[in-house]
N, C-alpha and C positions, 0 to 999 in steps of 0.2 A: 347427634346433637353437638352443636359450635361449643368448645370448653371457651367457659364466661373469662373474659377479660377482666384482671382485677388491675384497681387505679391506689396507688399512695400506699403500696404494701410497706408496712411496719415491721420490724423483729426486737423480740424483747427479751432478755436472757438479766440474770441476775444471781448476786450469789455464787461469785467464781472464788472467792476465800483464796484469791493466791500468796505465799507467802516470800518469805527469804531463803536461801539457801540451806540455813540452821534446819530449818523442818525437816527437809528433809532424811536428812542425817540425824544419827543419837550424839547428840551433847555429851558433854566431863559432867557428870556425876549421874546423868539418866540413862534408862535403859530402852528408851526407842525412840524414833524419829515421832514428830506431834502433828503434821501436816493434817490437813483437811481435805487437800484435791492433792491426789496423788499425781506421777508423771504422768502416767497411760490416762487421766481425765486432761489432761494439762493440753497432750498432745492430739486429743481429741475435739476438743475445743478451737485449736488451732487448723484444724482439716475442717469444723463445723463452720467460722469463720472466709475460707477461702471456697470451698463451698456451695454453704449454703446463702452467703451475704454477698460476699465479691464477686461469684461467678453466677448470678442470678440476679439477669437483665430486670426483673419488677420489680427485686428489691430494693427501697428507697432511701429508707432510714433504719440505724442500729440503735437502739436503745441500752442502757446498760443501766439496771435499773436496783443498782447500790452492792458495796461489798464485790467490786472486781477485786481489789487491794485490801490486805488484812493483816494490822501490827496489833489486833488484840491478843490472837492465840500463838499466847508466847507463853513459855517454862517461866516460875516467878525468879530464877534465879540467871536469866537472862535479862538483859534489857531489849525491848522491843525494837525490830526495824524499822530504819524509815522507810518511806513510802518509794522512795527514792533508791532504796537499799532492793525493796522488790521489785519493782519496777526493773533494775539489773540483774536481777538473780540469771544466772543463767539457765535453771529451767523454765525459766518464763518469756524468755529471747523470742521463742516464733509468734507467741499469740502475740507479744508488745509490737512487732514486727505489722503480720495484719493488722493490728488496730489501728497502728501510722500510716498503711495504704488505705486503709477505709477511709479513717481521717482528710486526708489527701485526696488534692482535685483529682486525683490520678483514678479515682474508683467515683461514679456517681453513685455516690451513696453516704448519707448526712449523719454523721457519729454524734449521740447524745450522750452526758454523762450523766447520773441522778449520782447523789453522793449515798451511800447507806450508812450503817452503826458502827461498822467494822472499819469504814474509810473517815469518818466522822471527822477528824481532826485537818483532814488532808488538804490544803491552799490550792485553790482552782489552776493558779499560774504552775504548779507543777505538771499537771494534766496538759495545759494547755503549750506548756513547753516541750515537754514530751510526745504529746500527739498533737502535733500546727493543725489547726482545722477543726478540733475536738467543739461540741457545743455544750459548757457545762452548766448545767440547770442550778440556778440559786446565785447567789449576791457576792458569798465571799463568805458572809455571817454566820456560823456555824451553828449560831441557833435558828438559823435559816435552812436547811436541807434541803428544800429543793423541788419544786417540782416540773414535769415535761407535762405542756399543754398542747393537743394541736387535735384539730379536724376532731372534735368533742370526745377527743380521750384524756383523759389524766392518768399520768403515772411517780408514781415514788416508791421508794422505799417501803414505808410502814412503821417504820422503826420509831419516828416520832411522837405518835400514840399508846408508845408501851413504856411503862414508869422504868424498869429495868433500861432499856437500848433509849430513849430518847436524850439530847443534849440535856444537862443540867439546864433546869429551865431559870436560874436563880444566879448565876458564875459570879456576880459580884459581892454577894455577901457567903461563897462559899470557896473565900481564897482565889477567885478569879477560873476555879477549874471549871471544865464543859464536862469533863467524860463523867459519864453514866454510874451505875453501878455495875453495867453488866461487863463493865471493862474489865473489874476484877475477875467478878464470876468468871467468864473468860481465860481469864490468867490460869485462874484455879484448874478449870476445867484442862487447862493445855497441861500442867504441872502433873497431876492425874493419869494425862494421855501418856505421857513423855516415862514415866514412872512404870504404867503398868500395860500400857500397849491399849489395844483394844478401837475398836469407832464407836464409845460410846462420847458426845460432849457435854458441856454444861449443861445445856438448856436439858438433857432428862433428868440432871440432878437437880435441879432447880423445880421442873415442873414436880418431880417427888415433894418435897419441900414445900412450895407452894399449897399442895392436897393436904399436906400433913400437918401445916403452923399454923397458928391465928393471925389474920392477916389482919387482926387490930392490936394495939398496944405499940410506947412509946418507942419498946426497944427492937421492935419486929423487922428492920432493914441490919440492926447492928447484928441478931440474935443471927439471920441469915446468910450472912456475910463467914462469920464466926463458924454455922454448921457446916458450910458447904466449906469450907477454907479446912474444916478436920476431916469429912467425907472424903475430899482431894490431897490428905496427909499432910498436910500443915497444920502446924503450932500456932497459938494466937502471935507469937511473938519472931514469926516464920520471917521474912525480910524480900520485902518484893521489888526487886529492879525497875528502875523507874527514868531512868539515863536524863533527870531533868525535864522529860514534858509537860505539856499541862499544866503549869507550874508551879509542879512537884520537884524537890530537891532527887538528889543519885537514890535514893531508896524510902522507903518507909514499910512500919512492919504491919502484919494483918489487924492487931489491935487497934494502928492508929486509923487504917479504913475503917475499920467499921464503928469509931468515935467519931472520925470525920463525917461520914455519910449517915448517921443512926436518926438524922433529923429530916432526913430526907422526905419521906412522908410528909413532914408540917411544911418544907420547903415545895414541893410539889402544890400543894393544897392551898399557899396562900400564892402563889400566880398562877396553877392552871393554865397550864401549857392547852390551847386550842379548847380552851375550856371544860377540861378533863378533869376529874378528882383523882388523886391516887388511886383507889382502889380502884376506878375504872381504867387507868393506867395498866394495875398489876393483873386483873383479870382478861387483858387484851391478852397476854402470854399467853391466859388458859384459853381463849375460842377466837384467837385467830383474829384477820382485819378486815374481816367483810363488816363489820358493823361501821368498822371506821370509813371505808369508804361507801357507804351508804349515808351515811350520817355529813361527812366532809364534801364528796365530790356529786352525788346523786341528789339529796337534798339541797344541801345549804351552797351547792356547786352549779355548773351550767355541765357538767360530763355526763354522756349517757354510757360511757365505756370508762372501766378503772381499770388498770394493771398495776400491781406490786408485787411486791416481793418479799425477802426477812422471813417468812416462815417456812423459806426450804420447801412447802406444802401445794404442788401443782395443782390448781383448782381451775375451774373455767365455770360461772354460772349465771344463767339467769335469776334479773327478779323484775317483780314486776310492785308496783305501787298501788299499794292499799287502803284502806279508811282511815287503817292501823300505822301507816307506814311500809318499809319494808318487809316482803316473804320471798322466799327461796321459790325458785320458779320450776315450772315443772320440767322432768331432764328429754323434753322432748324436741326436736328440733326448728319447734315453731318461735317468731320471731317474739322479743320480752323487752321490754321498756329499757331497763337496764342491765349490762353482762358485767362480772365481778369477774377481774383473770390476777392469779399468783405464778411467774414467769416460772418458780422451782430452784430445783440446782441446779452446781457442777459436784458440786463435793463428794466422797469415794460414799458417804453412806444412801443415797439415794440416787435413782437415773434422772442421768442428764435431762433437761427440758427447758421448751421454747415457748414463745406466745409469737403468731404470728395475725397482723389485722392486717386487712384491707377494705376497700369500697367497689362494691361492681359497678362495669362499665354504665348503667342507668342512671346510676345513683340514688335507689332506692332502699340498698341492704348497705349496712355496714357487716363484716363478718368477724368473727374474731375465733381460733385456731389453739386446741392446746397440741403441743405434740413432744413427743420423746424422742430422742437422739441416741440413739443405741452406737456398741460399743465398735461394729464394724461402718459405720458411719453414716449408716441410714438412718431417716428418721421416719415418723409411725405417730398416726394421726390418732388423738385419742378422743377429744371433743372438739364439736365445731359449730356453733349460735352466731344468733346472726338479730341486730336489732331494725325494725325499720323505719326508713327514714322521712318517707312519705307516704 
């Protein structure tokens, strides 16, 4: 049998959490390095790159679908990197390297950027200085995020729909800041790492938390901020490095975040980011963003194909369209109205993984490919659905 020619192949990776230099290394007064993706993912990524993208005549387009770059997971008594600061790090020299041949007429093959939670703040003209050629998805607006539309797929982040990681929906009446709440948690979660070692990060301290608090009442983001800021061995009165972002003065201490942010809820709830209530905001953390993209790009959208990203959580699924709405489609290989894809990691606590789409030469199936990137540099097919088109 002739193997089928595929047209407009896709690659979708997300979720590389690179940092600065500091990560690597243990800090004056900590007792371990706090990275996310260690060297050996760093430099694997950088061989996945050359590859499986540059040196693979069908592939088209690289998607990069949020959180390449990460100044949240920082020690709180650090001031976080710029973008720019990782971007140079020296262990991050080869893959930034590839990204600037991809980028470049020199490789056919179209570089997208989606911005995610972790790069949230980051100005497109850095990217686009950095890597000439780069196509960064979104306006500039930082309450804008982003999204890659082409040939009926949509992709983003995620992170917009979760009350934790989405942009301050409100930055004018809250002192002009964007960043989230989960900026702290974050912090917290690195300050923790950097202290007592280990992979575990915020977000399982948080999901405990979440399971455990009442997720009504007035003081429930201050109450939160407060548990998880003493779970991660801070003081209410702890002093978190701030080098003037956002703009926030050189510091401020855990008590003033979480007076700052404690209204957060009533601030969510009276704009309604994409038309979300908080609560449906803080229970996206708990079940994931297949709802959101059922609800945003399958419904209320023209995509019959989503990919994101932000929950670290490799998915590939069909669904198909009900009385009711959306259900989870059966895991068999027959073709389903719409497929739900989460690109995964890089990061050292789960395996590497990719989404790869294309269209056969007919043009009747779109397909779409989960797979894993193992550590000797092969990768390994784990699901593969396919929607059809006529």
């Amino acid at each position: 049998m002739a193997k089928m020619k595929k047209i407009a192949n896709r690659v979708f990776i997300s979720d590389i959490h690179l940092m600065d230099g500091r990560s690597m290394e243990t800090q004056p007064g900590y007792n371990h390095p706090y990275f996310w993706t260690s060297q050996d993912r760093i430099d694997l990524l950088a061989k996945f790159l050359q590859e499986q993208v540059i040196e693979k005549e069908e592939v088209k387009e690289l998607i990069i679908v949020g959180d390449l770059l990460d100044h949240w997971v920082c020690p709180v008594n650090l001031v976080p990197p710029s973008f720019q600061e990782i971007i140079d790090a020296e262990q991050n020299i080869e893959v930034m390297t590839k990204l600037r041949e991809i980028a470049s007429p020199n490789v056919d093959v179209d570089l997208y950027y989606v911005p995610g939670n972790h790069d949230l703040s980051i100005d497109k003209t850095i990217m686009e200085t950095n890597f000439p050629g780069i196509r960064v998805c979104g306006d500039g607006d930082k309450k804008n995020v982003g999204v890659y539309r082409a040939d009926g797929i949509a992709s983003e982040h995620g992170s917009q729909y979760n009350f934790f990681k989405a942009p301050n929906p409100d930055p004018e009446h809250h002192d002009g800041h964007i960043l989230p709440v989960g900026f702290f948690l974050s912090r917290f979660g690195a300050e923790k790492k950097a202290r007592e070692g280990g992979t575990p990060d915020f977000w399982d301290i948080l999901h405990f938390f979440l399971q455990e608090m009442e997720l009504s009442g007035p003081e429930f983001v201050k109450d939160l901020l407060l548990a998880v800021g003493q779970e991660c061995g801070l003081s209410d009165d702890a002093v978190i490095q701030m080098g003037g972002q956002d703009n926030f003065g050189d510091s401020i201490t855990l008590m003033e975040v979480a007076e700052l942010y404690k209204a957060t809820i009533d601030r969510w709830n009276r704009v309604k980011p994409n038309g979300l209530s908080a609560f449906e905001g803080i229970t996206t953390e708990l079940f994931g963003l297949r709802g959101s993209a059922c609800r945003f790009h399958f419904l209320l959208g023209d995509a019959r194909i989503a990919v994101f990203g932000d929950t670290h959580d490799d998915i590939l699924l069909g669904m198909n369209r009900g009385q009711s709405g959306m259900v989870c489609h059966t895991f068999d290989q027959n073709g389903a109205d719409y497929l739900y894809a989460n690109s995964g990691t890089w990061t050292d606590k789960y395996e590497c993984s990719f989404v790869e789409t294309w269209r056969n030469s007919r043009g009747s199936r779109h397909y779409v490919k989960l797979y894993g990137y193992k550590e000797n540099g092969k990768r390994k097919q784990r699901k593969r659905r396919y929607i059809n088109l006529v």
